[in-house]
C-alpha positions in Angstrom: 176.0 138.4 100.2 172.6 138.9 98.7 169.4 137.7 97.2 168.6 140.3 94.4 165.5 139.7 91.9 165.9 142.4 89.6 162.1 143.7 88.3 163.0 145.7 85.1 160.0 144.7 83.0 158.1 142.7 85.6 154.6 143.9 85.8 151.6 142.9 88.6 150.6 140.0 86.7 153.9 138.1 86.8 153.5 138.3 91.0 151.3 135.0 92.0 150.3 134.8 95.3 148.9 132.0 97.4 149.0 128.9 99.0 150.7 125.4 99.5 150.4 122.8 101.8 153.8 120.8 100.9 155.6 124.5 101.2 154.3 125.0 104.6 154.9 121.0 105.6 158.4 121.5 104.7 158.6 124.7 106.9 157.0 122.4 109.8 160.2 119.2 109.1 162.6 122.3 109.0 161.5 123.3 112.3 161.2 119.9 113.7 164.9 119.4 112.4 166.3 122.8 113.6 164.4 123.5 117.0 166.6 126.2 118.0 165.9 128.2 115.3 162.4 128.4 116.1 161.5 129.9 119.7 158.1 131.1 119.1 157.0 127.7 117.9 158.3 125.9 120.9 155.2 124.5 122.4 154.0 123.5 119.2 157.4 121.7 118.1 157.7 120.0 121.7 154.0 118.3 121.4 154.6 117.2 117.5 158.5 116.0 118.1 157.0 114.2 121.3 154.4 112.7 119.7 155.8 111.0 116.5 156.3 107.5 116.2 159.8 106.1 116.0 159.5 104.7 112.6 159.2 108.8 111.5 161.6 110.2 113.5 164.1 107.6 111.9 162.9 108.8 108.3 162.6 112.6 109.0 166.6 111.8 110.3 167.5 110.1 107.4 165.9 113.0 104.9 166.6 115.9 107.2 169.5 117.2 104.6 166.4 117.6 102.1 165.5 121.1 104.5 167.3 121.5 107.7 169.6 124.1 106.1 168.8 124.5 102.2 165.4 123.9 101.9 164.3 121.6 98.6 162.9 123.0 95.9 161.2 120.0 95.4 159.4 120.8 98.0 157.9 124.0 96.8 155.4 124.3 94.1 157.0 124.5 90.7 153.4 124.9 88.9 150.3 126.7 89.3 147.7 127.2 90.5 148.6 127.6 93.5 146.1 126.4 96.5 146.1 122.3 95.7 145.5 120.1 98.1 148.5 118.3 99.3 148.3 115.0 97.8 148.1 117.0 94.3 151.2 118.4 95.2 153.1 115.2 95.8 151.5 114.0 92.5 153.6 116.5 90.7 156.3 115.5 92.6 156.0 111.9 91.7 155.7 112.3 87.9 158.6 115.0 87.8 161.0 114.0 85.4 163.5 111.7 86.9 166.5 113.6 86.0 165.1 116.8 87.0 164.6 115.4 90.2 167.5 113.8 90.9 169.3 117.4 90.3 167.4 119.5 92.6 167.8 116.8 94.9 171.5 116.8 94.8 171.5 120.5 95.1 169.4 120.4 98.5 171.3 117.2 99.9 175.1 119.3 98.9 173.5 122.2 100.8 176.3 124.3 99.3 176.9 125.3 95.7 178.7 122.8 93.9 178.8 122.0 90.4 177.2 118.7 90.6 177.8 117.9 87.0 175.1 115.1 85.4 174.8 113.0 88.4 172.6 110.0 86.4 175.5 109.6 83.3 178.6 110.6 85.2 179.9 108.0 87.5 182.9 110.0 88.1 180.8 113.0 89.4 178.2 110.6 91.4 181.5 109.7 93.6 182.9 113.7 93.7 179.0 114.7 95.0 178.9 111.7 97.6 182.0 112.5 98.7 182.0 115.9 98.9 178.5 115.4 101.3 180.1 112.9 103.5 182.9 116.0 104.2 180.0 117.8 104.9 178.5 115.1 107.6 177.5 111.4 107.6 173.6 111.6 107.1 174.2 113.7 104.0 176.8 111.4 102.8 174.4 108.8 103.4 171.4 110.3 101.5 173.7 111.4 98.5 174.2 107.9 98.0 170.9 106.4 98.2 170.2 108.9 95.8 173.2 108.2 92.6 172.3 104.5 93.1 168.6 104.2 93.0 167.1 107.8 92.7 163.3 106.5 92.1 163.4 104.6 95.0 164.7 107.4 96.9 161.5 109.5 95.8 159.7 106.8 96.6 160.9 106.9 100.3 160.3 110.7 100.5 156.9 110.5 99.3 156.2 108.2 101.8 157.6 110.4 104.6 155.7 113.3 103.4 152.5 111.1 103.7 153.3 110.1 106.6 153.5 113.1 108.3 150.5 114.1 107.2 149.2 111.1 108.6 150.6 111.9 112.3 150.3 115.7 112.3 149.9 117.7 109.7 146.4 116.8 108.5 145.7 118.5 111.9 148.0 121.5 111.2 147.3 122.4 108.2 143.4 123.2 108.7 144.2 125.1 111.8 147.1 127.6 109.8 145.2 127.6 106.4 143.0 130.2 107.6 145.8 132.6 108.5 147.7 131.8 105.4 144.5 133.1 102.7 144.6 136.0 104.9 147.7 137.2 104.5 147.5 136.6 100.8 144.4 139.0 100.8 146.8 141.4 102.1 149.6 140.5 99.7 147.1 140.6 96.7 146.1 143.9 97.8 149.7 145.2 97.5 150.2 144.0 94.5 147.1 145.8 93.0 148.3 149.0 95.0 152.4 149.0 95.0 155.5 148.6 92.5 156.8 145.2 92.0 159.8 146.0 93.7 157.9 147.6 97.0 155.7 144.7 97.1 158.3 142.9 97.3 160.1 144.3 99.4 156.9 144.1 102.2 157.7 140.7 102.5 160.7 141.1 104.9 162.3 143.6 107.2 165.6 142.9 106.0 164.5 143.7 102.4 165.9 146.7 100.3 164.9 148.3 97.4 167.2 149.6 94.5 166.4 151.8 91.7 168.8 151.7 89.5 168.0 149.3 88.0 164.5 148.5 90.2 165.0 145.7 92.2 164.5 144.6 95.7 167.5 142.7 97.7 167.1 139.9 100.3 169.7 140.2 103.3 170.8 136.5 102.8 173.7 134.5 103.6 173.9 133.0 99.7 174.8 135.2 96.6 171.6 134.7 94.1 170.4 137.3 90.9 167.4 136.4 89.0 165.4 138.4 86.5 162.1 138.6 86.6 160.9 140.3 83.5 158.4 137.7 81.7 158.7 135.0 84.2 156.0 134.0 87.2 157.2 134.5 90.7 155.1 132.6 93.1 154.5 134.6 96.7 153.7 131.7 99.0 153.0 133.0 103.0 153.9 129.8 105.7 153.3 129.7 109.3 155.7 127.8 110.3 158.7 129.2 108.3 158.9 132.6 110.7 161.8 133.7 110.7 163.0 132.7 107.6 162.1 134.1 103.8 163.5 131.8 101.4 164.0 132.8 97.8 164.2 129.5 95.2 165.5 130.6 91.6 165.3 127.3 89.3 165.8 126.8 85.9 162.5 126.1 84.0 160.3 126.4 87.7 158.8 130.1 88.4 160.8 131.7 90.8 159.1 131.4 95.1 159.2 133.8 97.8 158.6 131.2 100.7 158.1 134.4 103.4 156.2 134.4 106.9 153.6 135.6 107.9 153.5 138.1 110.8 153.5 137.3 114.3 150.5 136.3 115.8 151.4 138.8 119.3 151.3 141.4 116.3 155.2 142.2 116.9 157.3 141.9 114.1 161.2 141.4 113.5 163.7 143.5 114.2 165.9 145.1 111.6 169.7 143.9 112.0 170.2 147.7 112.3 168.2 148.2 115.1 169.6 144.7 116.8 173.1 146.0 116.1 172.1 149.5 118.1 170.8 148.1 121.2 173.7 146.0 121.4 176.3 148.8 121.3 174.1 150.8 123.7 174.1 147.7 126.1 177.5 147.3 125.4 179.0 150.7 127.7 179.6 150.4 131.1 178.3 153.5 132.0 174.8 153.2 130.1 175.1 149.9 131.8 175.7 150.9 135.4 172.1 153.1 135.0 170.1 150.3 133.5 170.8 148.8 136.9 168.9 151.2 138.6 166.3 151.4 135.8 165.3 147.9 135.9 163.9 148.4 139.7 161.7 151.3 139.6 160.8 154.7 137.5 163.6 156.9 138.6 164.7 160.6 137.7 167.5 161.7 135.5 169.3 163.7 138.8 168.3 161.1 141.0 170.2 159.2 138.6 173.1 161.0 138.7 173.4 161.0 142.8 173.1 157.3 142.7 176.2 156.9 139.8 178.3 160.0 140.5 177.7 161.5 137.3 176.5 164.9 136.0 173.0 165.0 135.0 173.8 165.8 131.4 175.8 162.9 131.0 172.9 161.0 132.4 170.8 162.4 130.0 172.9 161.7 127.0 173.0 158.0 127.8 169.1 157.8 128.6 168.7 159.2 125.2 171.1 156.7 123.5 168.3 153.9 125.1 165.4 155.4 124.6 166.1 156.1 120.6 166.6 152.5 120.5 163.3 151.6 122.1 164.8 150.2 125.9 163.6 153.1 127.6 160.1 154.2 128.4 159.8 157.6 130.2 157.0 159.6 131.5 155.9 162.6 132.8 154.5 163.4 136.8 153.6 166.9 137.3 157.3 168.6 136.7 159.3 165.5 137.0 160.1 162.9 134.4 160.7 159.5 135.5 162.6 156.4 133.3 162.6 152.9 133.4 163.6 150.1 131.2 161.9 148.8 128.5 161.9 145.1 129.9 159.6 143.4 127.5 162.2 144.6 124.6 165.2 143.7 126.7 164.3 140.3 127.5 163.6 139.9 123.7 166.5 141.5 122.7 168.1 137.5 122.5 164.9 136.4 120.4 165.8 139.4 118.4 169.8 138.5 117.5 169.0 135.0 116.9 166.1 135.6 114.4 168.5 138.3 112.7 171.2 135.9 112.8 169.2 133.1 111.2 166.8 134.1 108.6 
């Protein structure tokens, strides 16, 4: 399964790139709502969750379907410029047409594809979408049917969340991340102006792929999802608070978003789910195994190596080199002797590393 955005025709000027305060509030309520899936965020999301009043943690409950796993397009901005301030967003958002609303909605709430059918006319296909998101858990149940019965009212209750969360924390956040976010789309700009569409792209995301036959770049994603982009905007929005995820929103009639994060503040960026999968099968034999033992204490030789594990020094050697070609091994040289240890810093974040690849 794949994102693919094929770029046959698309030119620099259909690339947009900049920012949104509602895009990165959603990616904050995402994090809030899926903890686990943010490690490097941890402090932050511990003094914000510990913080909010219990009147918001009831509603973020109640809306949590709207982004804890598909995030809402809703939620994203469906027309330039880019750069508003926040409450110009959620102005859009209020006067969206109802019925364009209510469907996007739907399709977030769901949080699987489903043919939803005309929710507002259809009172047989309000009660096949409620009750295919009460299969899928109570809250969404719940939410599906606040919105087939009184959609307006629902907005109303969202819009009232999103202010106040501003209200509690994000009118702090958002000053101190808006900085980093019209940096990175310097940088972005600047690769449009220099790269292919496809290659620009593509720099969004380690787990990102370009095709040429026909151009186009494809997202490692766990949803199957083609979009052209010849003549149509696609809006290249940077968050904070979205790492690890890249979310790619296709929509009829809205420009097409690349939600993608920005890079790491310690500088260090994903991993590639290659390079996850290799140190795992290295870790995974007994033998390379029994020497990382004696590599995590202290720089050691490749034949002292072998005295301490009963094995010949070139079968030592070919198992060092299976770790150090996937980064756990650091060696260096002492007059005529070479000594190893373990890459700890990578080991240790070898579990950051399978859960990001897992989950973005």
């Amino acid at each position: 399964m794949a994102v693919v955005l094929n770029t046959v025709g698309a030119t620099a000027a259909d690339l947009v790139v900049g920012v949104s305060p509602l895009a990165e509030l959603m990616a904050c309520l995402h994090a809030i709502a899926e903890p686990e899936h943010h490690v490097e965020s941890r402090s932050w999301l511990q003094r914000v969750r510990g913080g909010l009043t219990p009147g918001l943690q009831n509603q973020l409950t109640t809306f949590a379907p709207l982004w804890a796993r598909r995030r809402c397009r809703l939620l994203l901005p469906f027309e330039l410029p880019l750069g508003r301030t926040l409450e110009d967003e959620l102005a859009l958002l209020a006067n969206l047409p109802l019925s364009r609303f209510t469907a996007i909605a739907a399709d977030a709430i769901h949080g699987i594809d489903m043919d939803i059918g005309v929710l507002p006319d259809d009172t047989a296909a309000q009660d096949a979408f409620v009750a295919s998101c009460e299969r899928r858990s109570f809250s969404r149940g719940e939410l599906a049917r606040h919105l087939v019965r009184d959609p307006e009212n629902l907005r109303g209750g969202l819009l009232e969340l999103l202010r106040r969360c501003a209200d509690e924390f994000f009118s702090d956040e958002w000053p101190r991340v808006r900085h980093r976010l019209e940096s990175e789309c310097s940088e972005v700009r600047a690769r449009v102006n220099a790269l292919p569409v496809p290659e620009t792209l593509a720099s969004l995301s380690t787990n990102a792929v370009v095709r040429q036959n026909p151009p186009a770049v494809v997202f490692d994603k766990l949803q199957s999802l083609r979009a052209d982009l010849r003549g149509r905007r696609c809006l290249l929005v940077p968050s904070v608070h979205a790492r690890p995820h890249l979310i790619v929103k296709v929509e009829p009639t809205f420009p097409v978003v690349v939600h993608f994060p920005v890079k790491s503040a310690s500088g260090s960026e994903p991993e590639r789910l290659a390079q996850v999968r290799l140190r795992l099968a290295v870790l995974a034999d007994p033998a390379r195994l029994a020497l990382c033992r004696h590599l995590v204490n202290e720089p050691i030789t490749t034949s002292e190596l072998a005295a301490r594990t009963a094995m010949t020094a070139p079968q030592v050697s070919r198992h060092l080199r299976g770790l150090r070609e996937t980064g756990l091994l650091i060696s260096h040289r002492d007059g005529r002797m070479v000594y190893h240890r373990l890459n700890l810093q990578r080991l240790m974040h070898l579990g950051i590393d399978v859960l990001t690849a897992v989950i973005r």
